[in-house]
N, CA, C and O of each residue as an XYZ file, in Angstrom:
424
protein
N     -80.129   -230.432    133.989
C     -80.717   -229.177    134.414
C     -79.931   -228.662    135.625
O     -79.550   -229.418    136.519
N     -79.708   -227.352    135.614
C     -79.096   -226.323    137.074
C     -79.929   -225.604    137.754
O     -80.726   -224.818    137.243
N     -79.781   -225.865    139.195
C     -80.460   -224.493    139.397
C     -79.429   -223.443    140.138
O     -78.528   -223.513    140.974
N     -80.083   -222.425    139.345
C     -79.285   -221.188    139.103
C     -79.621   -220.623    141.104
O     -80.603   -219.997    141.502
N     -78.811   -220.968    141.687
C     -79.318   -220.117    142.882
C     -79.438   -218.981    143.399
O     -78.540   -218.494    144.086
N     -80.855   -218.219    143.090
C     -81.140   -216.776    143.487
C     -82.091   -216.521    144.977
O     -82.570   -217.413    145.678
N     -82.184   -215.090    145.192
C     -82.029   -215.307    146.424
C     -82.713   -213.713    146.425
O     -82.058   -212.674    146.335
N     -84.091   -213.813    146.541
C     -84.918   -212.451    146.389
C     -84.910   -211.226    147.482
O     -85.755   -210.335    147.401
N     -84.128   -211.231    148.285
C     -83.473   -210.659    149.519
C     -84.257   -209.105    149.191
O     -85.314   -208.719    149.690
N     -83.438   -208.414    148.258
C     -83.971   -207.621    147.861
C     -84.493   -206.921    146.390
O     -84.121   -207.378    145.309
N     -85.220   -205.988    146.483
C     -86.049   -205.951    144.825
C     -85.142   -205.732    143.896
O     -85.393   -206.230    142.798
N     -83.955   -205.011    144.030
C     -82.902   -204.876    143.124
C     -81.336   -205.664    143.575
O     -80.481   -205.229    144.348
N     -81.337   -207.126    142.684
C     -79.868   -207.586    142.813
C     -79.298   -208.152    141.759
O     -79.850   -208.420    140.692
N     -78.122   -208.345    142.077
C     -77.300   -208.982    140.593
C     -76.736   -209.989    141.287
O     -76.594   -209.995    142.509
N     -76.304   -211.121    140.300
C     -75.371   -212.282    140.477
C     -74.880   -212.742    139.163
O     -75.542   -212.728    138.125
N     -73.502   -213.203    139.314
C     -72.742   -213.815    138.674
C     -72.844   -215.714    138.508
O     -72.569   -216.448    139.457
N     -73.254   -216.208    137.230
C     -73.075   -217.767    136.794
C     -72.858   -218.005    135.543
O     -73.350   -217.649    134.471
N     -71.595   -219.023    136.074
C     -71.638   -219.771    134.211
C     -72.312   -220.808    133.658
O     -72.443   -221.894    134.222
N     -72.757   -220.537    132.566
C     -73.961   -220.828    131.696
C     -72.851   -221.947    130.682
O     -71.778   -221.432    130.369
N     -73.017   -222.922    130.356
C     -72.491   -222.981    129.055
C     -70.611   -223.138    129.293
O     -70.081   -223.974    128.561
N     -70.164   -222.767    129.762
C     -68.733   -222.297    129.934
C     -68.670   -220.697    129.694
O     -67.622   -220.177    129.313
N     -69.921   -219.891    129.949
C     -69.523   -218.931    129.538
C     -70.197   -218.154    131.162
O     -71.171   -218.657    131.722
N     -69.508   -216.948    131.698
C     -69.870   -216.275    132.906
C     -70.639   -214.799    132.453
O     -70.275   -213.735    131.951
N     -72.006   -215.437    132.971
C     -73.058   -214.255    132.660
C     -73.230   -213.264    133.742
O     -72.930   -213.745    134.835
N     -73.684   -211.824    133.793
C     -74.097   -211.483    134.710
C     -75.482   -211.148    134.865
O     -75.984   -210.427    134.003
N     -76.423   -211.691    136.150
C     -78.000   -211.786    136.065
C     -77.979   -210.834    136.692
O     -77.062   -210.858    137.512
N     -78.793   -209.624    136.722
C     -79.414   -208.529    137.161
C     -80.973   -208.724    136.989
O     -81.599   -208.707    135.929
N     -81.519   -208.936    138.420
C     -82.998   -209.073    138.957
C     -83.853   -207.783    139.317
O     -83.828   -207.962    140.535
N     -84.289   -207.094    139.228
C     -85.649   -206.274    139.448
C     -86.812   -206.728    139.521
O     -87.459   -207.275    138.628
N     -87.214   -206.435    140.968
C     -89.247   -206.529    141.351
C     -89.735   -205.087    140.485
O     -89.403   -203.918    140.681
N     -90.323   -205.468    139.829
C     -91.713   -204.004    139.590
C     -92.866   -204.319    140.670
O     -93.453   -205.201    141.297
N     -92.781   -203.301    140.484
C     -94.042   -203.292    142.074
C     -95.480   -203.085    141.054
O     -96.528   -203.680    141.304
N     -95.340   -202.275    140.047
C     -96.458   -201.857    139.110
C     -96.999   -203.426    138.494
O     -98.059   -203.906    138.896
N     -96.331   -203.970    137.717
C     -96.407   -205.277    136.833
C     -97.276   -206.516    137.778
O     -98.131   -207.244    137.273
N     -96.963   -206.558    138.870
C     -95.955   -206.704    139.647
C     -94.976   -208.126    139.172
O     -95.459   -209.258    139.204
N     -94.034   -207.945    138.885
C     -93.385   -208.834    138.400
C     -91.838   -208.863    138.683
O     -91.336   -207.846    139.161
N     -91.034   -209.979    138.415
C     -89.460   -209.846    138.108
C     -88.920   -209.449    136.621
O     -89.355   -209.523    135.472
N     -88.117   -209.137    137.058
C     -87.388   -208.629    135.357
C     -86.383   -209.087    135.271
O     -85.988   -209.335    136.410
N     -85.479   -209.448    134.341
C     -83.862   -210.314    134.156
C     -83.573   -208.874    133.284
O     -84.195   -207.905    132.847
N     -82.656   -209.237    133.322
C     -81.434   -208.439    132.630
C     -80.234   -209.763    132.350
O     -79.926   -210.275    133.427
N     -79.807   -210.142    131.633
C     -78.432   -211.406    131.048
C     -77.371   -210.114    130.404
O     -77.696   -209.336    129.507
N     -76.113   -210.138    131.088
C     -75.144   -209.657    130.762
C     -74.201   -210.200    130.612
O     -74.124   -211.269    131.217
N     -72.835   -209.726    129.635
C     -71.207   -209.791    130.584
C     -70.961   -209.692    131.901
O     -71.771   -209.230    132.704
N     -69.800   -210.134    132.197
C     -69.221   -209.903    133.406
C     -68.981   -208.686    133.845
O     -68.848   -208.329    135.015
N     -68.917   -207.938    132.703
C     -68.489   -206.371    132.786
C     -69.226   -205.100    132.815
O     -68.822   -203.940    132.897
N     -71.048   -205.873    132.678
C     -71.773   -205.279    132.844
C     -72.827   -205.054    131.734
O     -74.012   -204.835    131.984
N     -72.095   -205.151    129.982
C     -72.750   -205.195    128.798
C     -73.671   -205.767    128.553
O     -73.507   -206.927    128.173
N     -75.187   -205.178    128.662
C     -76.137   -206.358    128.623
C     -76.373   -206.729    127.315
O     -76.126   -206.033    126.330
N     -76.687   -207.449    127.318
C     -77.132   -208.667    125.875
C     -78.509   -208.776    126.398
O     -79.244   -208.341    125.511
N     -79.035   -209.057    127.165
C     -80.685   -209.040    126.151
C     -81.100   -208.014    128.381
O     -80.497   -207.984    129.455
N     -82.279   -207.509    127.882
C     -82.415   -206.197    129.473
C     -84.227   -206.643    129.285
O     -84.894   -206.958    128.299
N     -84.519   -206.499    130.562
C     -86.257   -206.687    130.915
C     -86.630   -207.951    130.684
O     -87.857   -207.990    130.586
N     -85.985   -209.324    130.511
C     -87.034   -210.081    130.604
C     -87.710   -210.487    131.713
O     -87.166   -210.938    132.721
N     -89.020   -210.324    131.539
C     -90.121   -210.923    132.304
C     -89.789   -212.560    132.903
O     -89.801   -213.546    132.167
N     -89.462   -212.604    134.572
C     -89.459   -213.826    134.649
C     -91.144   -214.869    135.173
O     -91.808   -214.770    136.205
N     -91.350   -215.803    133.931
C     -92.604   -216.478    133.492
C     -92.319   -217.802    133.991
O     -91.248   -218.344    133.719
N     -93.436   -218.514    134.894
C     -92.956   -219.633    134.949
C     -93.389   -220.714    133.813
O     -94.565   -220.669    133.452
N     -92.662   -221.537    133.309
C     -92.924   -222.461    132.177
C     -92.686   -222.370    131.012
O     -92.846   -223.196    130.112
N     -92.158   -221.006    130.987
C     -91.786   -220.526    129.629
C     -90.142   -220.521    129.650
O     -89.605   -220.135    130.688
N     -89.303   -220.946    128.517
C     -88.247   -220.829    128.262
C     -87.881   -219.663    127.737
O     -87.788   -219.538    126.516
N     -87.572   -218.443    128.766
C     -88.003   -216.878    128.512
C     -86.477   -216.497    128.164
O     -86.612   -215.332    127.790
N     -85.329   -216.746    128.084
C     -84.330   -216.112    127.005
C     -83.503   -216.815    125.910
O     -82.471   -216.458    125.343
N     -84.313   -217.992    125.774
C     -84.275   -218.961    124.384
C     -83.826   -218.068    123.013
O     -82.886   -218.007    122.220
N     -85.049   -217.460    123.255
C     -85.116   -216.064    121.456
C     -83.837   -215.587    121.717
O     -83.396   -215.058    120.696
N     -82.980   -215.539    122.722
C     -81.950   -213.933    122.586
C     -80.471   -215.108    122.236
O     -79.400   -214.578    122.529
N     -80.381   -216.181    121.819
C     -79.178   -216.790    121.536
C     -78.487   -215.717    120.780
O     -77.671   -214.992    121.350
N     -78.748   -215.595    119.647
C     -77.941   -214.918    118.627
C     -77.439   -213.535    119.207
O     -76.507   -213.012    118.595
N     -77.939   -212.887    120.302
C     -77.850   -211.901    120.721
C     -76.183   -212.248    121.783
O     -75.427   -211.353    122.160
N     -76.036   -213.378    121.985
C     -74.812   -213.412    123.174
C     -75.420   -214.103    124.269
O     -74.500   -214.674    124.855
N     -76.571   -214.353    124.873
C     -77.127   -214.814    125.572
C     -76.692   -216.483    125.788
O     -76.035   -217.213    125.046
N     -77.338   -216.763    127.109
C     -76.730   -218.377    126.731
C     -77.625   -219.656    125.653
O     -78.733   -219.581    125.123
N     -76.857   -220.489    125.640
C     -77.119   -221.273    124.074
C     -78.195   -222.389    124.726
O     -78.955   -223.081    124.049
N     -78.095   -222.409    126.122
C     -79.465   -223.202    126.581
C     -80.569   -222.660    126.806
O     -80.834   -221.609    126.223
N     -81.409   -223.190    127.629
C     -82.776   -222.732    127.557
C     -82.619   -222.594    129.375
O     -82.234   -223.506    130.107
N     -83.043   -221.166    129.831
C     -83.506   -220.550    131.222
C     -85.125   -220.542    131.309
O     -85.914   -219.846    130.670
N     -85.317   -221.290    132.057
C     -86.451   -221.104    132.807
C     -87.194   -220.915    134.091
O     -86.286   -221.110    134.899
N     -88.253   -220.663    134.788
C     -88.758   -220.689    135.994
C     -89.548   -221.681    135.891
O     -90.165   -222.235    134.981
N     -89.368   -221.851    137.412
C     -89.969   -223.549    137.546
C     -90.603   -223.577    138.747
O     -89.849   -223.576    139.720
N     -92.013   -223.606    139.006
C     -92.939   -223.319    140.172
C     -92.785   -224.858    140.880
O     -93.263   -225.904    140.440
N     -92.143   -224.715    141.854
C     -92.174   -225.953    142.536
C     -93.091   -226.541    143.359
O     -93.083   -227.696    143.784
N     -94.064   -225.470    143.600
C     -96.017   -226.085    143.955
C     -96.240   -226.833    143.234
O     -96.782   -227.873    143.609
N     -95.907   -226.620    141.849
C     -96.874   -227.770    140.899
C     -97.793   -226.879    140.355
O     -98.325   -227.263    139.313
N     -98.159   -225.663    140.836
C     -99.470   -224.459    140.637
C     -99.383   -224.186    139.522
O    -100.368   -224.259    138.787
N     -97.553   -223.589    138.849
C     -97.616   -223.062    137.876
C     -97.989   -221.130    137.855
O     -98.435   -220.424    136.950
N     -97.570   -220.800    139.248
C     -97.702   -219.680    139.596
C     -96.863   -218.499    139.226
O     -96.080   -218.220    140.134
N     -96.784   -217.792    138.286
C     -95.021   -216.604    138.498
C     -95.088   -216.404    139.657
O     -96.074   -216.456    140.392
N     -93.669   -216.079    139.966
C     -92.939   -215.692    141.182
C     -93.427   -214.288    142.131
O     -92.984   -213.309    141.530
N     -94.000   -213.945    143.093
C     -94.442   -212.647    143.293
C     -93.008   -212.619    144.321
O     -92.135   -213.479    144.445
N     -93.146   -211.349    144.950
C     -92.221   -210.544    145.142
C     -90.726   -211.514    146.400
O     -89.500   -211.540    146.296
N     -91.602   -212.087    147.348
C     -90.812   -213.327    148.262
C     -90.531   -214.361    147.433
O     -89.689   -215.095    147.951
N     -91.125   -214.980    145.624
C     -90.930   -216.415    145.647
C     -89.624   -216.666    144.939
O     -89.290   -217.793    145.305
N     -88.964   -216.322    144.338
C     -88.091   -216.162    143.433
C     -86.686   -216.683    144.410
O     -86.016   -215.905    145.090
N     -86.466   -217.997    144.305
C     -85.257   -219.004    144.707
C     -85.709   -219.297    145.751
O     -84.823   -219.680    146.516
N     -87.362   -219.312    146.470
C     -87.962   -220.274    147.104
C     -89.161   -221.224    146.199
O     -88.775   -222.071    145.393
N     -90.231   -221.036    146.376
C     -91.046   -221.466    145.692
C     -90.728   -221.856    143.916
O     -90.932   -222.926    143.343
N     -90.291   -220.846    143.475
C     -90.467   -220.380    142.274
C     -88.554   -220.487    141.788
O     -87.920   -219.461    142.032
N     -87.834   -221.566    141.210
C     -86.676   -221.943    141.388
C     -85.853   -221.745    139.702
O     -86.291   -222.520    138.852
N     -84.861   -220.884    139.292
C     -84.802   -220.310    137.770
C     -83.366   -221.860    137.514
O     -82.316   -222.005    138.139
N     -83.809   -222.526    136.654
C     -83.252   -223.456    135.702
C     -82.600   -223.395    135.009
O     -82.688   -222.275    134.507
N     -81.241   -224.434    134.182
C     -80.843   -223.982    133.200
C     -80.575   -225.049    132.648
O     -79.791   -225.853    133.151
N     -81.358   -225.302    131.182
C     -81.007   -226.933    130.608
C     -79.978   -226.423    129.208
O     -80.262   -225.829    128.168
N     -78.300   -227.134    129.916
C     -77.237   -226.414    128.957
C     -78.014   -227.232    127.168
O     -79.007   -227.879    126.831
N     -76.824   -226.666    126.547
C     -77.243   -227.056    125.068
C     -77.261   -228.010    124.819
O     -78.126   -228.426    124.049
N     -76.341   -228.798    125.336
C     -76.184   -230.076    124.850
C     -77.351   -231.022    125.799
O     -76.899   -232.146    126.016
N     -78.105   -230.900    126.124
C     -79.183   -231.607    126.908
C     -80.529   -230.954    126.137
O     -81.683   -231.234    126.459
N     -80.192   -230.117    125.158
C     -81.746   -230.050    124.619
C     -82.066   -230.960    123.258
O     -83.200   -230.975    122.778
């Protein structure tokens, strides 16, 4: 397992990691409405491959989008209370820490 190190600074950011051998680009959004995080999984170049996922803790939330270009492991959020809480607007690469178990470990 990785952890992907993010860093909720502010409601709208992007970062660059390779997944797999392959270099994704993560684009993060707070909704203030939801209130929630959102992923976006892209190219390097900006082309997204899968836009809005909801980040859930416990759920392996861009699993479904393999076939789409996405990565071939499983991303998840991982509440490090133990609570099992999603991430509100401060927790996201404190509390609340996004995972990545490559393919060959599933």
């Amino acid at each position: 397992m990785i952890t992907i190190p993010t860093q909720a600074v502010l409601p709208n950011w992007a970062m660059t990691t390779t997944l797999d051998g392959t270099t994704y680009r993560l684009e993060f959004l707070w909704n203030e409405r939801a209130p929630a995080w959102f992923m976006t999984i892209a190219t390097v170049d900006g082309t997204s491959l899968v836009s809005n996922l909801r980040v859930v803790v416990g759920f392996p939330f861009a699993s479904r989008y393999r076939t789409l270009g996405g990565p071939r492991g499983a991303l998840e959020a991982i509440d490090t209370s133990g609570k099992n809480i999603d991430p509100s607007r401060d927790d996201l690469g404190t509390r609340v820490q996004l995972v990545y178990t490559p393919e060959a470990d599933l």
